[in-house]
MARMAR-707541 format. One record per residue (C-alpha): residue number from 1; residue in three letters; x, y, z. Coordinates in Angstrom, 3 decimals. Each point is the difference from the previous one (the first is absolute). Last residue first. Layout:
<nodes>
kolti = NUM	fifi = ALA	px = X	py = Y	pz = Z
...
</nodes>
This chain:
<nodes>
kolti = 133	fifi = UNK	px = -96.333	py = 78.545	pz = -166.139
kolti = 132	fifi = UNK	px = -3.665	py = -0.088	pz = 0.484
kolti = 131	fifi = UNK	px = 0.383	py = -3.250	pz = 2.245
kolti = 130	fifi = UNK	px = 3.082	py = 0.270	pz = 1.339
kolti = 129	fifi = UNK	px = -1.325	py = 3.663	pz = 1.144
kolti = 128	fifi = UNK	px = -3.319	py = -1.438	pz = 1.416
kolti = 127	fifi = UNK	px = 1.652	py = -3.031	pz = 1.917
kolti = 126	fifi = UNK	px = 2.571	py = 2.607	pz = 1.396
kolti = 125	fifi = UNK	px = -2.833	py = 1.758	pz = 1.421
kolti = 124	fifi = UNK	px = -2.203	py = -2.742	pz = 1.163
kolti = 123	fifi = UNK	px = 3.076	py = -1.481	pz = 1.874
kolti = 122	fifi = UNK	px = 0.969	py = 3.858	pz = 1.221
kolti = 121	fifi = UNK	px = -4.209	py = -0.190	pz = 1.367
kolti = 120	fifi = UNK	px = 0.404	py = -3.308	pz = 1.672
kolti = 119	fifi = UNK	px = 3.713	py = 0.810	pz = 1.491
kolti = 118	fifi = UNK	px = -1.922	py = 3.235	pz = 2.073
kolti = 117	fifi = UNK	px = -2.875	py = -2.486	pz = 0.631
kolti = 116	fifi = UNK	px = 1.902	py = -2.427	pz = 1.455
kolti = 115	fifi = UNK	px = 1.907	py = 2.379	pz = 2.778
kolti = 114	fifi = UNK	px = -3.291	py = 2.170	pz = 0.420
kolti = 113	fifi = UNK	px = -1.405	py = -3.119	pz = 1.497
kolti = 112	fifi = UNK	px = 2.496	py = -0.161	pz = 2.639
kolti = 111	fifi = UNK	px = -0.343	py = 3.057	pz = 1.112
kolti = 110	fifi = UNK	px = -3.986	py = 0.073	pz = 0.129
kolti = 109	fifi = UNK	px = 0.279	py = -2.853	pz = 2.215
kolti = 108	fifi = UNK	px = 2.768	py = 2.058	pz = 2.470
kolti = 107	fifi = UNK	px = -2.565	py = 2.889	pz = -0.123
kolti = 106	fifi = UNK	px = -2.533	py = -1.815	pz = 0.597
kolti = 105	fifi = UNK	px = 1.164	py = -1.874	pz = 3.293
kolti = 104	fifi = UNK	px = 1.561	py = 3.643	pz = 0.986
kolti = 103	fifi = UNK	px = -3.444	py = 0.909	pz = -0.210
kolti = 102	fifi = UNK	px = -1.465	py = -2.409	pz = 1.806
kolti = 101	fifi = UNK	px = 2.976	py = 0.191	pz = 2.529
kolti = 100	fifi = UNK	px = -1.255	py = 3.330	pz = 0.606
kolti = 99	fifi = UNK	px = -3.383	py = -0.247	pz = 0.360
kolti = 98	fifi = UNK	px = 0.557	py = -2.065	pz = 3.073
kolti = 97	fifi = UNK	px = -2.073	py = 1.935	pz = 2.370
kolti = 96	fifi = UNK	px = -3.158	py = 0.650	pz = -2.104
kolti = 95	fifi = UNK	px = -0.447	py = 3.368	pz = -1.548
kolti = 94	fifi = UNK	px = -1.970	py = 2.407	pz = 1.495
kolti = 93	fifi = UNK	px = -0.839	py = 3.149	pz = -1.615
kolti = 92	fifi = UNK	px = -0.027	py = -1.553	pz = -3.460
kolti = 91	fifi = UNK	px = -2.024	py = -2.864	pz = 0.705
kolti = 90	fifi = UNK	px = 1.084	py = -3.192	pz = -1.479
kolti = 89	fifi = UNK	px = -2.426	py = -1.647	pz = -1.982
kolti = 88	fifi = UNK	px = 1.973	py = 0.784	pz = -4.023
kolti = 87	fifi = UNK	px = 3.402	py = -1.152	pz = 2.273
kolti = 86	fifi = UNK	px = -1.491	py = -3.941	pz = 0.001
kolti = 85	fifi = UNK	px = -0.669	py = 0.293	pz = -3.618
kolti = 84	fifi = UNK	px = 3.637	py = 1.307	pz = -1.221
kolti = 83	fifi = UNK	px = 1.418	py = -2.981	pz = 2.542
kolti = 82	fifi = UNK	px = -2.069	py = -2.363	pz = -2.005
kolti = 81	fifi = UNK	px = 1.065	py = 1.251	pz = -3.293
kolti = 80	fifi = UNK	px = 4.047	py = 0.629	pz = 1.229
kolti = 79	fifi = UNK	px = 0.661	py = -3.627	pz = 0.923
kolti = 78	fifi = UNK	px = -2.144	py = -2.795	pz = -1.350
kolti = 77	fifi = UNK	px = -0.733	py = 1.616	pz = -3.448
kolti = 76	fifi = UNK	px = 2.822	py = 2.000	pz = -0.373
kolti = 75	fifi = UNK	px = 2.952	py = -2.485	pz = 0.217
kolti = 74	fifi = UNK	px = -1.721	py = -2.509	pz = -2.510
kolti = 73	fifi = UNK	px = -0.810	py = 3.026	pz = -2.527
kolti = 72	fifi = UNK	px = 3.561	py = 1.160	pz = 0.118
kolti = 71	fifi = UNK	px = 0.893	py = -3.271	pz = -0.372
kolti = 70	fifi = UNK	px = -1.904	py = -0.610	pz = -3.135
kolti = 69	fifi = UNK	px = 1.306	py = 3.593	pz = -0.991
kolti = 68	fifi = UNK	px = 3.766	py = -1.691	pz = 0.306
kolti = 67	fifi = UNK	px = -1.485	py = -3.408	pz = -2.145
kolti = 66	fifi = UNK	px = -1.434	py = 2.739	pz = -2.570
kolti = 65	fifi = UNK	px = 3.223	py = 1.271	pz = -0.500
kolti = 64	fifi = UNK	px = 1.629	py = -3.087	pz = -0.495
kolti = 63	fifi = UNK	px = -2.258	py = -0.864	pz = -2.690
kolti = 62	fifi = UNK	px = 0.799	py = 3.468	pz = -1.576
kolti = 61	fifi = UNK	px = 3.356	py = -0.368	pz = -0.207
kolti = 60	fifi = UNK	px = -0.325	py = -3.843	pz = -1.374
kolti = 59	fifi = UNK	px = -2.304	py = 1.972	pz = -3.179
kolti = 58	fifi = UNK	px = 3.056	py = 2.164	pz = -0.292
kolti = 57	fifi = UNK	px = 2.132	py = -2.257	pz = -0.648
kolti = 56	fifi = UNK	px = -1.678	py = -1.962	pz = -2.194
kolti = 55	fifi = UNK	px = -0.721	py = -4.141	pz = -0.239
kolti = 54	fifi = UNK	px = -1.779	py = -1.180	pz = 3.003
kolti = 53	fifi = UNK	px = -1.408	py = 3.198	pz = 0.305
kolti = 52	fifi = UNK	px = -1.218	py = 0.331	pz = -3.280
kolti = 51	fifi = UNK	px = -1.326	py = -3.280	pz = -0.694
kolti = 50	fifi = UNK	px = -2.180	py = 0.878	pz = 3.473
kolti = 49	fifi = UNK	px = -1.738	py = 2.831	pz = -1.916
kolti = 48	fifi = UNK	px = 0.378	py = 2.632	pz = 1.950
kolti = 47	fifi = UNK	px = -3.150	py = 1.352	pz = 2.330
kolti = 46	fifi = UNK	px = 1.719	py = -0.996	pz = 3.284
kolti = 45	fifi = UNK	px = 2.006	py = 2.952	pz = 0.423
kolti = 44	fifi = UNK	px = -2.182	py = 2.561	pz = -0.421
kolti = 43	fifi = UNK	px = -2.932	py = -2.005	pz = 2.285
kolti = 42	fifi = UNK	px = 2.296	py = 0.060	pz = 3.036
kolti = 41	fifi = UNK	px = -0.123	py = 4.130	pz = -0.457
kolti = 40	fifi = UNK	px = -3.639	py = 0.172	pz = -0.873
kolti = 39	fifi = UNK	px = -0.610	py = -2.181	pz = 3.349
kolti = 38	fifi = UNK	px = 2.291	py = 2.504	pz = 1.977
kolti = 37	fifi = UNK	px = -1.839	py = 2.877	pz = -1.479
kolti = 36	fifi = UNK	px = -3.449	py = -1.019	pz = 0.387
kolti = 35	fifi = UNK	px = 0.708	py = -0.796	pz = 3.281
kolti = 34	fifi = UNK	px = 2.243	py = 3.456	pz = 0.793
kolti = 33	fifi = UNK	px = -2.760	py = 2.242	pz = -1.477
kolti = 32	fifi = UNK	px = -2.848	py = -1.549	pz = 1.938
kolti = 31	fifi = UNK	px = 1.980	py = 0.277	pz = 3.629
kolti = 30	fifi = UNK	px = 1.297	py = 3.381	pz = -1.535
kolti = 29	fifi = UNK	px = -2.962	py = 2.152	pz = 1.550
kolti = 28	fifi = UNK	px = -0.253	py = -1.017	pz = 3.219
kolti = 27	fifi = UNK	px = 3.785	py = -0.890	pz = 0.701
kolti = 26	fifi = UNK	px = 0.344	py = 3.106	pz = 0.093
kolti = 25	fifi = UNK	px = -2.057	py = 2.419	pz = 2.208
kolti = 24	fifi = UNK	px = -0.323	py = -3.752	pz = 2.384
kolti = 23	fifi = UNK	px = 4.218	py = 0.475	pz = 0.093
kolti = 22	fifi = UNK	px = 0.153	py = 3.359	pz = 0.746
kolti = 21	fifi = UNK	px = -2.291	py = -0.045	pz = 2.360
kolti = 20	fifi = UNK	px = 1.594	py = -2.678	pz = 1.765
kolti = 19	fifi = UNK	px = 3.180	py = 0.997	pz = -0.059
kolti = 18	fifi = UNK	px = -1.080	py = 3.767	pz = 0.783
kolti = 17	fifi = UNK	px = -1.693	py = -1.347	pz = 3.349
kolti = 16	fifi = UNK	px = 3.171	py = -2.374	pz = 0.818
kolti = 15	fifi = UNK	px = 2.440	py = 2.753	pz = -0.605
kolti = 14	fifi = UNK	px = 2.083	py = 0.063	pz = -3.008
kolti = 13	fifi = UNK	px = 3.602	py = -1.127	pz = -0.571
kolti = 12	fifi = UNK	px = -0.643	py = -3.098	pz = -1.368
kolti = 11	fifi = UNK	px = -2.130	py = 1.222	pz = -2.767
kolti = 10	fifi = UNK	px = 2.038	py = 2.140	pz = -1.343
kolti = 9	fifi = UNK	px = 2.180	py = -3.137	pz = -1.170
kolti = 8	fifi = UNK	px = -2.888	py = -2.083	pz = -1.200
kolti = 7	fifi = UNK	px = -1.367	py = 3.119	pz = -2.025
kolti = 6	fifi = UNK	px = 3.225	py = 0.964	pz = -1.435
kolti = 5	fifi = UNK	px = 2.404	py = -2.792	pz = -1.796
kolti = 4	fifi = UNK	px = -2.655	py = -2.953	pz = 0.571
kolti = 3	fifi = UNK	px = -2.808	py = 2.188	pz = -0.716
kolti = 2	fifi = UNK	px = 1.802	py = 0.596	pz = -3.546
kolti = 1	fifi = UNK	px = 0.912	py = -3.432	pz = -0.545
</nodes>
């Protein structure tokens, strides 16, 4: 959500050396993070018991949630991974020619996946609250 509101933005605006640097400086370090993350997100809401999703509230919230970071997953591993890999072997001086649309290609993938992972985390939320409540 957070590179979605600032770094996605920013980064149409820059120049095609400072896109790509930008991007390799990082996508680097988070490319660990983020996996881990994403799986550890899925995971949350897939460890309830199945009798209480079928039968709580909360436990349905968090089954929905996990279907939005499912998708979240689905989007990002054909989309934004590959086109994360392909930037890593661009050189900064001299991008290719249609760096552009790459990164508008990202950008527009990275959109859409903020849109079920911003309803994945209220799901996990709410599912929490119903469920201490």
């Amino acid at each position: 959500m957070v590179n979605w509101a600032g770094l996605a933005r920013a980064m149409a605006q820059l120049s095609p050396s400072t896109y790509v640097e930008l991007h390799q400086s990082t996508n680097r370090p988070s490319n660990r993070t983020c996996r881990s993350l994403s799986w550890g997100q899925l995971s949350a809401g897939l460890c309830w018991p199945a009798h209480l999703v079928i039968h709580t509230a909360s436990g349905q919230l968090s089954a929905f949630g996990a279907v939005c970071y499912a998708a979240v997953i689905a989007i990002t591993l054909p989309t934004d991974l590959p086109i994360n890999k392909q930037v890593a072997r661009w050189s900064i001086e001299n991008p290719p020619g249609d760096w552009a649309a790459v990164r508008a290609r990202w950008i527009r993938f990275h959109v859409i996946r903020t849109l079920f992972s911003i309803p994945a985390f209220a799901l996990y939320a709410a599912a929490m609250i119903l469920r201490t409540a």
